[in-house]
Steps between C-alpha positions, in 0.01 A plus 500: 500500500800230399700642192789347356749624322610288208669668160598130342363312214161621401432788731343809343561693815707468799244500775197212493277348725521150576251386276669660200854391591321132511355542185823616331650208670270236377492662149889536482624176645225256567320513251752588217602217219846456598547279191556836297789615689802490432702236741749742654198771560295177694816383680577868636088517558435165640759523779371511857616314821412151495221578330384279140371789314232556286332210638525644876397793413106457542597453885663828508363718752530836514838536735654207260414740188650773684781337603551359160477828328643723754235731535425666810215561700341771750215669590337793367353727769385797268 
């Protein structure tokens, strides 16, 4: 099983599967109202390659998020 461990904005834990890291992702970043925050927080946030973030960040696939966030992944074999 694919685990990856990510401690960063919004994690409860430090190990989730990939559908949870997604979620907290999507619920985090993509789908948060970025009008509320403050403009240094969103400049420090928003700042990725050559990405033009948030509106790139619906084609974010799941090595983009993990590159973006620096989590890492590997594989469970318990």
């Amino acid at each position: 099983m694919i685990k990856i461990l990510y401690t960063g904005v919004g994690a409860t834990k430090n190990e989730h599967t990939e559908e949870e890291f997604l979620t907290i992702m999507k619920n985090e970043f993509t789908d948060k109202n970025w009008d509320n925050v403050s403009p240094i927080k969103k400049n420090i946030q928003l700042q990725y390659e050559d990405w033009i973030l948030p509106k790139d960040f619906a084609v974010f696939k799941l090595m983009d998020w993990l590159e973006y966030s620096g989590a890492n992944i590997f594989s469970d074999t318990e």
